[in-house]
N, C-alpha and C positions, 0 to 999 in steps of 0.2 A: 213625210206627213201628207195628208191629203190636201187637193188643195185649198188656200183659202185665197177669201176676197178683201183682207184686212190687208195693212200697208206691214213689211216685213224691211230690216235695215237688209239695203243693199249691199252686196260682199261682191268688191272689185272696184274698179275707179283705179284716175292714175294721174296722177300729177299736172297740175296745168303750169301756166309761165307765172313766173314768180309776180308780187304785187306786194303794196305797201303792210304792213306790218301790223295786223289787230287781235289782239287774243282773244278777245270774247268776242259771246256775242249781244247784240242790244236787246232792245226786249223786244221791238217785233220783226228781227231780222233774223232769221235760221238760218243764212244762207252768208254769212260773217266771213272773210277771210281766213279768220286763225292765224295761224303762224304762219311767216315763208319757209319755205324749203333751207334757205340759209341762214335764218334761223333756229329752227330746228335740230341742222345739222351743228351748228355751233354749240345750242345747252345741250347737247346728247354726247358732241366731245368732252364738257365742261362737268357735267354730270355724270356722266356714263350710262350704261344700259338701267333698262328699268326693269332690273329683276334682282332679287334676293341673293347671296352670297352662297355662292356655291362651290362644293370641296373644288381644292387647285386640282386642277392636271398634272398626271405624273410628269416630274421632266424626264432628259434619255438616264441621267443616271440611276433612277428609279426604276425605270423601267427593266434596268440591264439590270438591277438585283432582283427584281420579281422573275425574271427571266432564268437568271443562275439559281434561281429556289428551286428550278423546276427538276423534278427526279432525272430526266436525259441529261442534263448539263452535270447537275452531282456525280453522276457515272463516268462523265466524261474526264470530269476534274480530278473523280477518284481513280479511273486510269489511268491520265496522268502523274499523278502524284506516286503510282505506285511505278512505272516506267524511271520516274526519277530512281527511286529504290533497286531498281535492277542494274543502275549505272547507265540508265540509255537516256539522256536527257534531249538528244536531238528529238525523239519519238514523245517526250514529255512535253518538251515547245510545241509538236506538231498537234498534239492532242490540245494544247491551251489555245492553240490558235484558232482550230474548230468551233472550239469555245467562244469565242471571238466573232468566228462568223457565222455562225448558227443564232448566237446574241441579237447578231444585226439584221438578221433575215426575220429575226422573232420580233422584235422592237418594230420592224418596219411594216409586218402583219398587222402587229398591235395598235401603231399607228393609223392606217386605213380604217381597222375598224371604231377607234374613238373617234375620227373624222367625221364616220357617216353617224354613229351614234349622236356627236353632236348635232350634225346637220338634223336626223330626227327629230331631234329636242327641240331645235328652233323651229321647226317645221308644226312640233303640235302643239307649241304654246300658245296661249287665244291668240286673238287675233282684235285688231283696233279699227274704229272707224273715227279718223278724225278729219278736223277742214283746214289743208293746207293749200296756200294758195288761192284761199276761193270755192277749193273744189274738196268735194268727198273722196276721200283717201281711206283706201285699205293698207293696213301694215302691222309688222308686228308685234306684240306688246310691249316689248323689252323695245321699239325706238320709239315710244309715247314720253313725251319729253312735257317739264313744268311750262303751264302757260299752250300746253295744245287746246284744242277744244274737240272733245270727243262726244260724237251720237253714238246714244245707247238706245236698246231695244229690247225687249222682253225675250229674255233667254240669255243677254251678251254675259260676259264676265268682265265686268268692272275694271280695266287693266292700271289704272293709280288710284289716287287718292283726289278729291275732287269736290268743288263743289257747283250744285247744281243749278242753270241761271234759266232755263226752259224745263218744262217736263209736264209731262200730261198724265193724269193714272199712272203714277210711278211709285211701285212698290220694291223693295229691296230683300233681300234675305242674307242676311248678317249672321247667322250663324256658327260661321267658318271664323268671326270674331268676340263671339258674345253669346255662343251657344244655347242664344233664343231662338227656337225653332218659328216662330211666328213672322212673317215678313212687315218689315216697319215700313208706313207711309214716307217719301219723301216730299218737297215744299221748293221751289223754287226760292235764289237767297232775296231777300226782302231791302229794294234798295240799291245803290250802288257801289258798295262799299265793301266788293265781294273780296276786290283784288286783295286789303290789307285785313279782311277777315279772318280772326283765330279757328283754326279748327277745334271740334267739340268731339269726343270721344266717341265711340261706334256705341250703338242702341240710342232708344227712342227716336219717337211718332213726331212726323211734321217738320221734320231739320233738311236743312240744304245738300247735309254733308253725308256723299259718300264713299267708299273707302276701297282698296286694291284687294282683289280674292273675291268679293262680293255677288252676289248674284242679280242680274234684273229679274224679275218674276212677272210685272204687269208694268204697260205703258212704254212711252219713249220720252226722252229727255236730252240735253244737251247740254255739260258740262266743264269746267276750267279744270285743268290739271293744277291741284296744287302743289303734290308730293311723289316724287317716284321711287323707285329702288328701295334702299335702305331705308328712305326718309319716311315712306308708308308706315300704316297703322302692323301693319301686315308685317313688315320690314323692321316695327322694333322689337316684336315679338320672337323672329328670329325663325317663322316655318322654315322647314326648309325647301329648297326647290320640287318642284313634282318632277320626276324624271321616270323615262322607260322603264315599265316594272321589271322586278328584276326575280318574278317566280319563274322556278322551274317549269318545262313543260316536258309534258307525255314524251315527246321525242330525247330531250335532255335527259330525263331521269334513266330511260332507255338505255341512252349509252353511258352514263355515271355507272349501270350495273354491268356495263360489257369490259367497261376500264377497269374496274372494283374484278372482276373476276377474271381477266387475264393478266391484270398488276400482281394477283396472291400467286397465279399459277406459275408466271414469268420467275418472280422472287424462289418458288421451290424450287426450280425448276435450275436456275440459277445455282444454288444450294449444291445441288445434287452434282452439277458439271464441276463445281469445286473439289468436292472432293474426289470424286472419279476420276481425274485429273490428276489430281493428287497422289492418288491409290496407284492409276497405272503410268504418269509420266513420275510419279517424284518432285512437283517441284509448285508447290504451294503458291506462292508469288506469281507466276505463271497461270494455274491453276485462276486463283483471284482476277489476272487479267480476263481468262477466259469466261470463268463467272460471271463478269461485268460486261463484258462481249455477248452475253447471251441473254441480261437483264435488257439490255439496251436491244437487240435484235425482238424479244417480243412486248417491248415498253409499248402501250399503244397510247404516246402522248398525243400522237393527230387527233384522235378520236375527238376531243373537246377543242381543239381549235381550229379545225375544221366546220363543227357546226357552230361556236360563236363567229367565227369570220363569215360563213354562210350568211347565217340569221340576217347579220347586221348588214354588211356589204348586197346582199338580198333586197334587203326593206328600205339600204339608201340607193338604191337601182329603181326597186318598185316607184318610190317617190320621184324619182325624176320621170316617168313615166304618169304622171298625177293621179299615183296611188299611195299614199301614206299608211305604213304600220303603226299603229299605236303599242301594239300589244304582240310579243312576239309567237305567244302560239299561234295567231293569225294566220300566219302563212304553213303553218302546218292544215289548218280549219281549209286553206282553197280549199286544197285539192281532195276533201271530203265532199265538199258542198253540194248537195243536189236541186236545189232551190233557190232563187235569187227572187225576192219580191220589191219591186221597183216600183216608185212614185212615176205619175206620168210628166207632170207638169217639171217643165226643167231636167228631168233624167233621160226621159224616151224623147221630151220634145225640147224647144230650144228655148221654152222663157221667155220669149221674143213676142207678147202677144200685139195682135194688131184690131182694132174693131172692124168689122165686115158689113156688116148691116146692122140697120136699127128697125125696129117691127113694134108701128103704133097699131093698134087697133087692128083691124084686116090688112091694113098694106104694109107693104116692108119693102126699103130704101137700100141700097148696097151704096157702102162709101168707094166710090172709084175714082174719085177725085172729082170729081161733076159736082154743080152745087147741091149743097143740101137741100130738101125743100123743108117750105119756114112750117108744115106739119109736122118735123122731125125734129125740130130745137128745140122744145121743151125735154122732150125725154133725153137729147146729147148733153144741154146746160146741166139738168140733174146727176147726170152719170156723173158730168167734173165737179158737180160742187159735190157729191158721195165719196170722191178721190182726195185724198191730202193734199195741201199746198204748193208742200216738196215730197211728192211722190217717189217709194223705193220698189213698192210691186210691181212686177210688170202690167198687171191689167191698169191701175192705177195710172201706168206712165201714160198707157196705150188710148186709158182716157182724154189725158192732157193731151197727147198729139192730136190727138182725132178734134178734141175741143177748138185747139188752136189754128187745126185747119180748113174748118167748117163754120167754126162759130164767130170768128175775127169780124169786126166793123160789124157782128148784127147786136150787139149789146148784150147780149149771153151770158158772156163772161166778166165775171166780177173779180176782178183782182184788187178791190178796195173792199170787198165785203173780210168780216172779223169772224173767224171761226172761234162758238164759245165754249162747244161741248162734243164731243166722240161718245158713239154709242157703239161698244165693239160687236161684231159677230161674238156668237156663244156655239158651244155644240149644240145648245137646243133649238138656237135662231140662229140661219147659217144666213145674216145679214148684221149690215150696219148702217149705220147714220150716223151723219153729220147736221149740227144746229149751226145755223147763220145768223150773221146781223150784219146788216145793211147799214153806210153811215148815216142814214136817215130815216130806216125803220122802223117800225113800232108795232113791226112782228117778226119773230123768228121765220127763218126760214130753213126748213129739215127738208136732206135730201138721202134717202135710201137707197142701198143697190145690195145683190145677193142672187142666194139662190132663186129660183123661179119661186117653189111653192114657200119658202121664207116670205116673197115679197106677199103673194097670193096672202098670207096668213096677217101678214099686217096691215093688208088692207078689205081683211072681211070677207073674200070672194064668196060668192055662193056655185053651188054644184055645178052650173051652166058654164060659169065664169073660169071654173079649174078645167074642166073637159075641153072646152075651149084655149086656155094657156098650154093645157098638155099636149095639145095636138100639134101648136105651134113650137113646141120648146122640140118636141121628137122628130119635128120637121129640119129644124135647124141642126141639132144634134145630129143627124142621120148622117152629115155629111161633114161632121168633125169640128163644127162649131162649141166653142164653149158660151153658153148660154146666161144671164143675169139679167132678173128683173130689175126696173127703176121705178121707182115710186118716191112724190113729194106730201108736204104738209106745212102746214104755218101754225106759229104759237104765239098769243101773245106777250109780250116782253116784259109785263109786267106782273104777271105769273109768275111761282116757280115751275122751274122745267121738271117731268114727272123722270122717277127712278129710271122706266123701262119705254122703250120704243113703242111697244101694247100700246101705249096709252094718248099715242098724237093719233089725230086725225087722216090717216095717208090716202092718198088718192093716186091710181096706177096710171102709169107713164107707156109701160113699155118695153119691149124688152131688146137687149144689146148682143151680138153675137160677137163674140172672138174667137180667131183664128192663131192655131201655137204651131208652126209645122217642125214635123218631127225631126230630128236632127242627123246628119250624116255620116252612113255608118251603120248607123240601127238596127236596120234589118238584118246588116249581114251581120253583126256579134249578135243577137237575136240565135240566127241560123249556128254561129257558130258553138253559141252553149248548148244548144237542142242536138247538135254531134256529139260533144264533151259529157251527154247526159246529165245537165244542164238545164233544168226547163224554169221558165222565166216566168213568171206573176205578174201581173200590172195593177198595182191600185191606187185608184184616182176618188177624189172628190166630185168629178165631173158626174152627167149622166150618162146613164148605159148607155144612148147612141152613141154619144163624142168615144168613150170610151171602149166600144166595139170598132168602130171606121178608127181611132188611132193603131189598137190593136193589131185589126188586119193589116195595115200601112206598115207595121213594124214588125208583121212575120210571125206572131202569137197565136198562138192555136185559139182561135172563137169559134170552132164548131159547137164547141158545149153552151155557148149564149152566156152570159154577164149573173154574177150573183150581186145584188147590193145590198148600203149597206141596212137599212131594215129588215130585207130578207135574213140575213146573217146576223143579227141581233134574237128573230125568233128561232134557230137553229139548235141542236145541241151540239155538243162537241162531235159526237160518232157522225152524226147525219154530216156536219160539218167536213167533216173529216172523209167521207164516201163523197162528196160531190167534187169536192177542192183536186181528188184525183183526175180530175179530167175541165173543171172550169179552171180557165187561168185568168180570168178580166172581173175585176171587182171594184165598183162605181159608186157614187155616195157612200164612201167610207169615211168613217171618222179615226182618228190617229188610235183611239184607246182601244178598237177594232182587229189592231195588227195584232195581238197579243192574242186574241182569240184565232186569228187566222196562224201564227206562230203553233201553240197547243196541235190543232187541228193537223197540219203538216206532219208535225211529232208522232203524233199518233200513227202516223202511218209508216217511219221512219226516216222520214227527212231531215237532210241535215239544212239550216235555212240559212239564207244569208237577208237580211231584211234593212233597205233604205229608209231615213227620216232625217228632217234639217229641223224641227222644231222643238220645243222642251215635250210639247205632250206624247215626243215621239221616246222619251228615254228609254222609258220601261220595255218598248217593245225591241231597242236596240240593245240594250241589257240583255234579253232575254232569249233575242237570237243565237244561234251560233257563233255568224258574223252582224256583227252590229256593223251598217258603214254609213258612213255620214256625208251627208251635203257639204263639202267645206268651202263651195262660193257663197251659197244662199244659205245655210244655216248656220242655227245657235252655236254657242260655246259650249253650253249643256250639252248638247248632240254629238259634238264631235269628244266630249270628255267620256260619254255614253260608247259610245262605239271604238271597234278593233281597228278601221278600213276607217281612215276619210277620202274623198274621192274629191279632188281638190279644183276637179273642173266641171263636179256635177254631171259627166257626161255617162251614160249607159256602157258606151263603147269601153271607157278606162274600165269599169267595174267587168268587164269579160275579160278584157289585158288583164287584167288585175288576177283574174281566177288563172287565166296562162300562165302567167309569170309567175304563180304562187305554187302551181304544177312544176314551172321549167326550174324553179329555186329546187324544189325537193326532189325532183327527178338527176339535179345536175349532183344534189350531196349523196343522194345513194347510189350513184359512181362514183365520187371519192373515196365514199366509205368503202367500195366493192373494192377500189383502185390500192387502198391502206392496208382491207386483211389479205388480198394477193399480196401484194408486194414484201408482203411479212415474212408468207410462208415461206418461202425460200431463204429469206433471212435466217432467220430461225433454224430452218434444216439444213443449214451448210455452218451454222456454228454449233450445233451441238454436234451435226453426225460426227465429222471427223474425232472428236473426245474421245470417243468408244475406242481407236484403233489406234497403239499408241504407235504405228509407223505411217498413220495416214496423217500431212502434214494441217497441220490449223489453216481455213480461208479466211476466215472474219476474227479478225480481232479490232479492240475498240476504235482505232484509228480507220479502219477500212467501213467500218458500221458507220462513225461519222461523214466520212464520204459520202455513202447512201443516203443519209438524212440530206444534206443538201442537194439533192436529188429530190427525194419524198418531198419533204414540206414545203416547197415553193410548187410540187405539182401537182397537191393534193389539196391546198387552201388557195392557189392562184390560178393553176391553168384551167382545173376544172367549177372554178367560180366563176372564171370570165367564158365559159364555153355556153354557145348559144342555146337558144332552149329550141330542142325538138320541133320542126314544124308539124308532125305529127300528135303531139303532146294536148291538144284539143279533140282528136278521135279518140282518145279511151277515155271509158268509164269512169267517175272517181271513184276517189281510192276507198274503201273502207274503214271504218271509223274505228282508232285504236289498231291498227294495222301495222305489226311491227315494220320497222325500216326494210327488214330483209325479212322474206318470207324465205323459208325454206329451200323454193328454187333457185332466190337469186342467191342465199348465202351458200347455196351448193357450188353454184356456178362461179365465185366468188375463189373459194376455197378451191375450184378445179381447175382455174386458171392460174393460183396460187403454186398447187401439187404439179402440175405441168410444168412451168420453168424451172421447180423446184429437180423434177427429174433432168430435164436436159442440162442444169447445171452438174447436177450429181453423174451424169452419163458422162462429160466430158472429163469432170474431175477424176473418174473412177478412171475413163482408158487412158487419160493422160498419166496416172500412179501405173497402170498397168505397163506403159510404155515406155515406163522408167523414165521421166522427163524428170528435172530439177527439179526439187518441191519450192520453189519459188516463182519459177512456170508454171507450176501446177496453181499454184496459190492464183498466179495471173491468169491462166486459163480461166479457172472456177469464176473470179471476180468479175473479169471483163463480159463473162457471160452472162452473170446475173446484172451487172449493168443493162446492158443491150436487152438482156429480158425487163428488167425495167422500165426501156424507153417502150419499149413493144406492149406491157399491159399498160402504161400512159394511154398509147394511140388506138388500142383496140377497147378500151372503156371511155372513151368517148363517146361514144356511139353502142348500144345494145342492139340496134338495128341494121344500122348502115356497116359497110365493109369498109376497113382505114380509108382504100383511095378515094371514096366519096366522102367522106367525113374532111378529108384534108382538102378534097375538092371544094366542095360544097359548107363548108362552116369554118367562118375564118376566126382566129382565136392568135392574138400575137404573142400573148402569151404562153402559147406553146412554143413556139418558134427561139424564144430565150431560152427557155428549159433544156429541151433537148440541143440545139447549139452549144449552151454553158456548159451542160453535163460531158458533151463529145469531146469539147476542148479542154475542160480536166479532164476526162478520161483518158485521152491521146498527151496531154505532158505527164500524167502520173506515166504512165509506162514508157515514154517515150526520152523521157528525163532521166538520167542514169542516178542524179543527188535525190529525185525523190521516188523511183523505185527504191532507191537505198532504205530511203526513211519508212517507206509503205512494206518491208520487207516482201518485192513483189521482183520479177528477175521478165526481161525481156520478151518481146511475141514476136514471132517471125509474120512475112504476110501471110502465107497458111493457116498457121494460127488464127491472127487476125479473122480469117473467113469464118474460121471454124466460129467463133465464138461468136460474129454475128449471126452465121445461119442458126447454131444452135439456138440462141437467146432470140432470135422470133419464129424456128420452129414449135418453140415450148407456148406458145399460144396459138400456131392455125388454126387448132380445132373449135378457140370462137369464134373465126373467121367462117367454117364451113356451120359451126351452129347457129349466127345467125340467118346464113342462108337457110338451110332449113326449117327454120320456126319463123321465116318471114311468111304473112298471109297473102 
């Protein structure tokens, strides 16, 4: 949102030392303890969470029947069962117990990833501002406990049930209970009799009471929790919880049709090895094993749990890095992104504002800590009395500090004056006012602060008088100041106060300059999305000076000079659309702004990612590509509007964020590459041998389940936890709609596949030629397509790097399990004479032994010498 100079609920705070015990608050006290911490923590045991009733989690035994539903376990079982039929029950057991551990390998996938899905959920449910201890507390809504006191602010979401003992301009949108589109007034409760007050049903004007799911729309207030959880209005209606949507995306449906169409082909294919089988060995039963040996070699069950463990284990990665998925095509949208449009205040800079100078008349005063002189205290007194009480903006605070340190023992500040009425900034008056009363006045006292030409306009300037402010506002601006007029007036008290600010008398003060400095980091994610193809936007409320010198500070192309936003209000969309190619700095903008700047990009084909923390900024976060959200400083609305919350407000996260959402899809299309290799040869070493009834079978279902414990832990673990590319910021994004495997990489894919597939088939064939046992031979073939296994693991790693740097240089522990596990079965299955028995596999000599390692990583050098070749 651009910025504004109205007071926004603060998002952060943390706990102070605990103190005596008060749940409301009085009527001229905002600043009430609330609950203590132990307290709190006590009705939140007593109570539970404050959220609606949500489906159980599966327990393990649930899990291990969803698990056995799945077509690989059916095969497995139905091999086994048929094993019993042929009188082989030891090889029946062994196939059950696959069963068994393929179960727990799955179950414990599945596990991780409902962990982080939970962990999401909590992550993007609103969020509360209560006062515990004394102090303003952020937290989550589900620990808002009966008897909190929670500040609300235009835009929050309501997180109980509540009724209201403070509020100002507080309007509600009910809705979501009473499917009146019109937002109802709320009323502070009348009285003190709030505590044993009955609550009143959701709808109608002027009630205290409001209620959990709700929307703030206008004003701030502060509230008693009456009701949480179930006990809400909300809660006996029975919504259900909102949780991570659960539509398909572009990439899912992708691979639902590569499953869908190698499951039909696998099944004939299946078919066919049965009776060929049949026809040339005779022996049906057999035949059936082999069937199901070859169902199971092209089953491509990874396909889909590899990209749900992805997705999720991704987005709760992302999140610990203070980048929140809401939405999981999200992280498919990074790595398209070419645009990033960012608020300055708080995203590029740090929030942090400080006042610098004050400029009455011709002179101007720098606050350095040196006394104020007493020409400058009218214009600091009005800036604090312009600023709320209990200030949440930062300019606001930056008032109070400044006031408090300047204006102390001169009588300036009134902390016994009665605030009676808020006059908000508007889009069309980008100022406000505050009316005062004095304990013994007998006029109001209005004090105004805003934009420059807002204040200018409320107090009448003439041509001389604007040429003159302008000169001095672009003097300050020039050099990153943010600039605000101050202006006062008096009314008398026994008048009514008029509708609109037009209407007092103001007399000009002054003007304040504030200092935001930009935040650490900046430049260089700045520089490093302008490599990624990347290029960054800035738009601010500020003026074009402030906004060109923050700009340049943070590495923004301003050669093209600043568009604002009246210039862009007269613009069309094409003309719009021709300049935005080369201006990135747009200043006086208003939030309904982004949506035309959104359009504009489009046209040219941009994919956008576009920042907002406030409600006016929905539409344009809606309409983004990526919508990402403010989630220290902004709304509920905002963050339920957007894909991305960016949980620290910082710029730098929103570049991580576009990395990581690169290194996530970049690490699943080597899984997926690492799945259809690792097949082929699966696959080509259980069907070939069918055709030649003296060439002895290598894969049968028992030897294919082996492999799977192999596969699945290294295609949803090792290459989930493999770091992301430091490279991965030099290229281009990806194109939009881009399937997962283009052509060359499913080629390359498939030829590292056909490669081990031959050096398996080379050994199997001159081991048959050399008259070896066919049980050697069996162990030949298999032990090499292991080894070729571990070898496309370690050489899909990396599309770039050659293994000994990959292994060098990125560390990954879970690889280290993988292949250790897989070595140490390998070496007792043949090395164990009861279960060569059971694996119908017959002894390797060391010879052997070499052969089938050299072979099974000869059968991939040649990505070893292609990457070198295609490195630039």
């Amino acid at each position: 949102m651009a910025e504004r100079t109205g007071p926004t609920a603060e998002r952060g705070g943390g706990a102070g030392p605990s103190g005596p015990v008060r749940s409301a608050l009085s009527d001229d006290d905002l600043s009430a303890e609330g609950l203590s911490g132990a307290e709190a923590a006590r009705l939140l045991a007593a109570d539970g969470p404050n959220e609606l009733p949500a489906g159980r989690r599966r327990n393990l035994l649930r899990q291990g029947w969803d698990v056995v539903r799945q077509p690989m376990l059916l095969l497995l079982l139905g091999a086994g069962t048929i094993n019993f039929l042929l009188a082989e029950p030891f090889d029946g057991v062994l196939l059950l117990s696959f069963v068994a551990v393929v179960i727990a390998i799955t179950v414990y996938q599945e596990h991780k990833t409902e962990n982080a899905l939970a962990a999401l959920r909590d992550l993007s449910s609103p969020r509360a501002l209560v006062i515990r201890d004394g102090r303003q507390l952020r937290i989550a809504g589900r620990d808002v406990v009966r008897g909190d006191v929670v500040v609300l602010a235009e835009g929050d979401r309501v997180p109980a049930d509540a009724v209201l003992l403070r509020c100002r301009s507080f309007s509600v949108d009910e809705s979501a209970l009473t499917g009146e589109a019109v937002p109802v007034r709320k009323v502070p409760f009348p009285g003190p009799g709030f505590r044993s007050a009955a609550a009143q049903a959701p709808g109608g004007d002027a009630t205290p009471w409001i209620f959990s799911g709700t929307l703030v729309v206008k004003g701030q207030g502060a509230a008693l929790v009456k009701e949480t959880g179930p006990g809400t209005a909300l809660g006996r209606i029975g919504t259900a919880l909102r949780s991570i949507d659960a539509e398909r995306t572009p990439l899912q449906r992708e691979i639902d049709r590569l499953v869908r169409f190698i499951a039909v082909f696998g099944v004939a294919a299946a078919a066919v090895v049965v009776v060929v089988h049949a026809l040339i060995r005779g022996n049906l039963l057999q035949g059936l094993l082999a069937g199901i040996a070859t169902a199971m070699a092209m089953l491509p069950e990874e396909f889909p749990v590899v990209l749900t463990v992805f997705l999720a284990l991704g987005a709760w990665r992302m999140s610990r890095r203070h980048v929140l998925t809401r939405r999981a095509p999200v992280i498919e949208a990074l790595g398209s992104v070419t645009v990033v449009c960012v608020d300055k205040t708080g995203t590029l800079t740090q929030n942090r504002m400080t006042v610098r100078e004050f400029t009455v008349g011709t002179d101007t005063c720098a606050l350095d800590g040196s006394r104020l002189p007493e020409a400058f205290h009218q214009a600091a007194e009005f800036a604090v009395l312009a600023s709320p009480p209990t200030p949440f903006d930062p300019m606001d605070k930056a008032f109070r500090a400044a006031g408090d340190t300047y204006l102390a023992d001169t009588g300036h500040l009134h902390a016994d004056w009665e605030l009676v009425r808020e006059y908000p900034l508007s889009e069309s008056l980008l100022a406000l006012s505050h009316v005062w009363r004095s304990p013994d006045g007998e006029r109001y006292v209005i004090a105004a602060k805003g934009a420059p030409e807002a204040i200018a306009d409320l107090c009448h300037f003439g041509p001389e008088q604007r040429a003159t402010l302008i000169r001095q506002v672009e003097t300050a601006t020039a050099g990153g100041q943010r600039v605000l007029g101050i202006a006062g007036a008096s009314f008398n008290t026994l008048d009514r106060l008029p509708e609109e600010q037009h209407d007092f008398d103001f007399e000009y003060l002054g003007l304040a300059g504030l200092t935001d400095p930009l935040r650490p980091g900046v430049a260089e994610a700045v520089g490093a999305c302008a490599r990624a193809g990347v290029r960054t936007v800035m738009v601010t409320g500020d003026y074009p000076g402030t906004a060109l010198a923050i700009a340049r500070e943070a590495g923004l192309d301003a050669a093209a000079g600043v568009i604002t936003g009246p210039e862009l209000a007269a613009m069309t969309d094409a003309e719009l659309a021709r300049r935005i190619r080369t201006v990135s700095v747009f200043a006086r903008m208003v939030p309904e702004q982004k949506l035309q700047l959104i359009r504009a990009l489009r046209l040219n084909g941009e994919i956008v990612g576009m920042t907002g923390d406030g409600v006016n900024d929905a539409p344009a976060l809606r309409a983004a590509d990526i919508g990402i959200a403010m989630g220290g400083r902004g709304t509920d609305v905002a963050r339920e509007a957007a894909g991305l919350v960016i949980t620290d407000d910082d710029f730098t996260s929103i570049a991580d964020g576009i990395r990581q959402g690169r290194g996530i899809f970049d690490n699943l299309r080597k899984a997926m590459a690492y799945v259809i290799a690792v097949h082929v040869p699966i696959v080509g070493m259980a069907l070939l041998p069918v055709f030649v009834a003296a060439w002895p079978l290598v894969l049968l279902p028992v030897q294919i389940a082996f492999l799977e414990l192999i596969i699945d832990p290294a295609c949803s673990v090792v290459f989930e936890a493999e770091q992301t590319d430091p490279r991965i910021m030099e290229q281009p994004p990806r194109r939009v709609g881009a399937p997962l495997f283009d052509r060359a990489a499913l080629a390359v894919a498939v030829g590292q596949g056909c490669s081990v597939l031959a050096a398996v088939t080379v050994v199997y064939l001159w081991s048959i030629g050399a008259g070896t046992d066919p049980l050697v031979v069996r162990s030949l073939a298999f032990a090499t397509l292991v080894v070729g296994n571990f070898a496309l693991i370690l050489v899909n790693r990396s599309w770039r790097l050659p293994v000994w740097r990959t292994l060098r240089e990125r560390r990954n522990p879970a690889l280290g399990w993988v292949l250790a596990g897989g070595a140490v079965l390998l070496a007792l299955l043949l090395g164990t004479p009861w279960l060569r028995e059971a694996f119908n596999l017959g002894s390797l000599t060391a010879a052997q032994w070499l052969l089938t390692l050299g072979a099974g990583c000869a059968g991939v050098l040649w990505f070893e010498v292609y990457k070198v070749l295609r490195r630039p």
